[in-house]
Each structure stands twice: as C-alpha cells, then as structure tokens.
C-alpha positions in Angstrom: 189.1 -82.6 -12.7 189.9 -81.1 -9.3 188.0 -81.6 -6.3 185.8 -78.0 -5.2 187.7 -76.1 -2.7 185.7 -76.5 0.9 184.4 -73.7 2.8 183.8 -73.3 7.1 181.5 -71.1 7.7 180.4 -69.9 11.4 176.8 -68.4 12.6 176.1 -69.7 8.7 172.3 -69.8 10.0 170.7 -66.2 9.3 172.2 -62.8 8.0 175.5 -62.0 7.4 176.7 -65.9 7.6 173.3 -67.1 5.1 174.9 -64.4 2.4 178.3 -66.1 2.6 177.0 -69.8 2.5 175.0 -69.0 -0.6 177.7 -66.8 -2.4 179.9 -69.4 -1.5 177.7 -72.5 -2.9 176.8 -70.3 -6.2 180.4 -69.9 -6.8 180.7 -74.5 -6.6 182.7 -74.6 -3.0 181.3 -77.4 -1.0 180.1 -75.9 2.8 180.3 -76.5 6.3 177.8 -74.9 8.3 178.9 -74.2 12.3 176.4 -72.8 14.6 174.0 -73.0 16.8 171.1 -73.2 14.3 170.8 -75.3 10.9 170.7 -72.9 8.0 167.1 -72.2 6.4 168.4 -73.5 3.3 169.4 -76.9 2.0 172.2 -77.7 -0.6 173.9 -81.1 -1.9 177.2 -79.1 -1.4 176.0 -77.9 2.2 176.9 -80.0 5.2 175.2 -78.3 8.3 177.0 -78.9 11.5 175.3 -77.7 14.9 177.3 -76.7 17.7 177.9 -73.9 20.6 180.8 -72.1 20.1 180.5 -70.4 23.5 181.9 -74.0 24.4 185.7 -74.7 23.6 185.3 -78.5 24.3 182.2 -79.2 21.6 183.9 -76.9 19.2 187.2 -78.4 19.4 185.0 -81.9 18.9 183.1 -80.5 16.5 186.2 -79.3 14.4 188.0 -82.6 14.5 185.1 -84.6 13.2 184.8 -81.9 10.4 188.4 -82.2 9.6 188.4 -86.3 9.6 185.2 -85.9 6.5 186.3 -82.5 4.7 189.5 -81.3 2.9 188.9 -77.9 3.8 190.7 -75.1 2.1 188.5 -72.0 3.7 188.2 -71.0 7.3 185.3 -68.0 7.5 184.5 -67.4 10.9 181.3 -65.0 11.0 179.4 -65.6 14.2 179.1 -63.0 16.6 177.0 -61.4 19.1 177.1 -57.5 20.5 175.9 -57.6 24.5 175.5 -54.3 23.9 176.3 -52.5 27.8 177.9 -49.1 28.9 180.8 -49.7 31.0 179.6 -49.1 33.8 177.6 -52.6 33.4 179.8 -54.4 31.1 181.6 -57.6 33.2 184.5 -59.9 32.7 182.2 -62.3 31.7 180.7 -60.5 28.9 184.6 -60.3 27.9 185.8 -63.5 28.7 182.7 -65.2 26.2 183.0 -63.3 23.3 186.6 -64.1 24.1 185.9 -67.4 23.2 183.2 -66.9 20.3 185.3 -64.5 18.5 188.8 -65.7 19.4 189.0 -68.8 20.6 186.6 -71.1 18.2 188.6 -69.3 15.5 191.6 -70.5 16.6 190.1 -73.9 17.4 188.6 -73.9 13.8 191.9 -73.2 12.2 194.2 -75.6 14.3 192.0 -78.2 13.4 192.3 -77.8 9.4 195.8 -75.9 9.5 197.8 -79.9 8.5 195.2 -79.9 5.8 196.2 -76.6 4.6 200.2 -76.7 5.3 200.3 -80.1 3.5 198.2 -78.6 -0.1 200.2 -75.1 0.9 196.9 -73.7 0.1 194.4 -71.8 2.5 192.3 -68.9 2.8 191.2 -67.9 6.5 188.7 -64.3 6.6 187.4 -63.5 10.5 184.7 -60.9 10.2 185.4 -58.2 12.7 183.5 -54.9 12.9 183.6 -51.6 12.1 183.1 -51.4 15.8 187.1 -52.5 16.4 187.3 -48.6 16.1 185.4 -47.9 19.0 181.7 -47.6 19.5 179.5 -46.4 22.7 178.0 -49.3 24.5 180.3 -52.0 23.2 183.0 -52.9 25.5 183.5 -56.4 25.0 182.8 -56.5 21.5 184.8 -53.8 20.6 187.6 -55.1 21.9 187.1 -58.9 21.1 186.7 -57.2 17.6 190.2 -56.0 17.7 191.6 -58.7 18.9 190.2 -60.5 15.8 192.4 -58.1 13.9 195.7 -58.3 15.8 195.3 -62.1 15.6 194.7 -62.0 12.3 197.7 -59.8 11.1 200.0 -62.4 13.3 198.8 -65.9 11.7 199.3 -63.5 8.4 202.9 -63.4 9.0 203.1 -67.1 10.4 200.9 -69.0 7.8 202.3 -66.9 4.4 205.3 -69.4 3.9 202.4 -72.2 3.7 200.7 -70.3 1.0 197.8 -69.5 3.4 196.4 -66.1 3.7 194.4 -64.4 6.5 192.5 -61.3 6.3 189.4 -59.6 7.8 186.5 -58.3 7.0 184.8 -55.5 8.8 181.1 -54.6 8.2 179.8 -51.3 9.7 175.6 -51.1 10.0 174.1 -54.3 8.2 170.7 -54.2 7.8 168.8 -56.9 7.7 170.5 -58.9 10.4 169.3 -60.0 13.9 172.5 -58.1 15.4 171.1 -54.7 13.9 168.2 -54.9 14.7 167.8 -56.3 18.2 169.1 -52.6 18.7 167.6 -50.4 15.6 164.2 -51.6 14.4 163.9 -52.1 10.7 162.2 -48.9 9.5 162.4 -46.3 12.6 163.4 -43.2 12.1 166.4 -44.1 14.3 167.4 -46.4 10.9 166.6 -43.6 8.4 168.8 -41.3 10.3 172.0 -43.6 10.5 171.8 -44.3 6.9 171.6 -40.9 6.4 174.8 -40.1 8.4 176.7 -42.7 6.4 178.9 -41.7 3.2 177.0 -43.5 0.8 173.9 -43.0 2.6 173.0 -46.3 2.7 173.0 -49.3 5.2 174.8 -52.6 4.1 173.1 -55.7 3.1 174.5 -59.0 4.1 175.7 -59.2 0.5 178.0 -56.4 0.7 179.8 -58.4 3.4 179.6 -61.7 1.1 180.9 -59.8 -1.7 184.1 -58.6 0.0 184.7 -62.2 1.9 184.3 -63.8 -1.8 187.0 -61.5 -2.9 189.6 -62.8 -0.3 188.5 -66.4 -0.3 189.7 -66.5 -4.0 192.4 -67.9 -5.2 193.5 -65.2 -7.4 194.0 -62.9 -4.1 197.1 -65.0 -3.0 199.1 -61.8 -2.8 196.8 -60.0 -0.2 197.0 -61.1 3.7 197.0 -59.4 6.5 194.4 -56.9 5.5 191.4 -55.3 7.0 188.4 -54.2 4.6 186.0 -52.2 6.2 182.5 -52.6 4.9 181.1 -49.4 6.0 180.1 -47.3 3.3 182.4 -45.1 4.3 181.7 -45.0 8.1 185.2 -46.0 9.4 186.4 -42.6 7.6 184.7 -40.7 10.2 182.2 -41.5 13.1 178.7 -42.2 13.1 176.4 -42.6 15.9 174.7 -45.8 16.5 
C-alpha cells in the first residue's frame, strides 16, 4: 500500500486555511500546519507547526525541519492579511511584508520540498490569491502582492511541468466567515446583505467553497491543468463589486 500523499498548509489556523486542513484530512493526506497559531482542531494525520512567516529566516528553518520529517507532495500556501489603506497612506513597508508573506515564504516553502517533488516527479503547489489581484479600493499592497502570486505562479508552471509538478491558484472573492472579511464587514450588517446582494449568485462564499476548488487541483487526476487561475467569486471577477 502506498504511503498518503502529504499536504503544507499556511494560515491552517482559522477560516479559509481550517476548511482546507479538514477537506484535506477527510480526503486521507497527512498535514502540515504553518502559522502563527495552532489549528483548533487536532488529527493523528495533522502535524501543527508554529511559525511567523513575516520572518524569512524562521520560515526558511521551519521549512527545512519539515522537509527532513515529511515527504511532502502538496504545497498550499493560504495565509494572508489585507492592511487595508487608500494610497495615499499605504507605505513600502506595507508592500515590502506582504512581499514576504505572500511571496517569499511561498517560495521558501517550495524550495525546501521541490528535491522531494523532482525526485517522485510528482507535486501539486496551489497559492491562494484574491479576487482582489483585479483591483480593489483600499488595497494597494495586497492587490498587488496578489498579482504577483499569479505571475509567479504561471512562471514555476512552465519551469516545474517537466517534473510532473503543477502550480495553480486559487482566487476567492468575499468569504464570509473569515477574520479577513470581517475585520472590515461585520457578520450580519446591512453593509454584508448588500455585497451579497451585488454578487452574481447573490451569495457570499464560505471557506468551503475555497477548499472545494483547492481539492480539485491538489488531485492527482488534475495532472493536465497548471498554470491556472480559478476565481472563487460567485461571479464577481465578471464584473465589479464594491467592497
């Protein structure tokens, strides 16, 4: 019998990261937890690793040790945070973190495991992005890390595909339920009923939406898909909605 493929999971602590962990465990993958916080739940399969990924030098640490204990075969790097400013106050500091958090431990994550991968010429990597790559008021420096998540991704598509792995993203639009929603919407205003109502399906997302989709392109019947972008919007990357 083969061994169960083995997820990494970033921000795997609350939300949008807590729906992948338990899609992921439900469906028999063994998990690695990286973030800040230990998830609220507790698994056999789960292995929950604590570490800020605002800091290149513990998260290149933390990666290596993962990658001495765990054949890892999935990359799924979820954690993110907004700082939600006009332009007019947005710094290059704001810029130059989510840098990090949303480009750099990626890449960190994925050096560390990429001999693992080349050597089985097996690996799935998914970055969730945004909706927001598109543009949205207030969010300079997550928009554009957002982007960048995309135009990184299409490039280790192209490198990686010889080695069997694939790399695609994920972008969610308005997930409720989620500390990044509502820090800015609160659950139940009428600001909330009125963005679901502007959206297509006239519904927010739940963090299982977003699970469903990465579950979808961790699989390894989706070998012939990399490179993509799947919004996760109910239809809100069609058009524009106001946040």
């Amino acid at each position: 019998m083969s061994e169960p493929d083995t997820a990494l999971v970033t921000g795997g602590s609350t939300g949008i990261g807590a729906a992948i962990l338990e899609a992921m465990l439900a469906r028999g993958y063994e998990v690695v937890s990286l973030s800040r916080r230990k998830p609220a739940i507790s698994h056999p399969r789960l292995d929950a690793v604590t570490v800020d990924l605002y800091d290149a030098a513990a998260t290149r640490e933390a990666a290596a040790a993962i990658a001495s204990r765990h054949a890892v075969t999935h990359v799924v790097h979820n954690a993110g945070v907004t700082r939600h400013k006009p332009i007019a106050d947005a710094t290059s500091e704001d810029v130059g973190a989510l840098a990090q958090l949303h480009l750099g431990a990626a890449l960190i994550l994925v050096q560390a495991v990429l001999p693992q991968m080349r050597a089985r010429q097996f690996g799935r990597v998914i970055l969730i992005s945004s909706r927001a790559a598109l543009g949205v008021v207030g969010r300079t420096a997550y928009s554009a890390t957002k982007a960048g998540m995309i135009g990184m991704g299409r490039t280790w598509a192209l490198e990686l595909a010889p080695a069997g792995i694939t790399v695609n993203m994920v972008a969610p639009g308005p997930i409720r339920s989620t500390e990044m929603f509502h820090e800015l919407i609160p659950a139940g205003s009428e600001r909330e009923k009125a963005l679901a109502a502007a959206i297509p399906v006239r519904r927010l997302g739940s963090p299982e939406d977003v699970a469903n989709a990465v579950m979808f392109f961790a699989s390894r019947d989706s070998g012939f898909v990399t490179g993509q972008v799947l919004y996760v919007c109910g239809g809100a990357s069609v058009g524009t909605i106001a946040l």
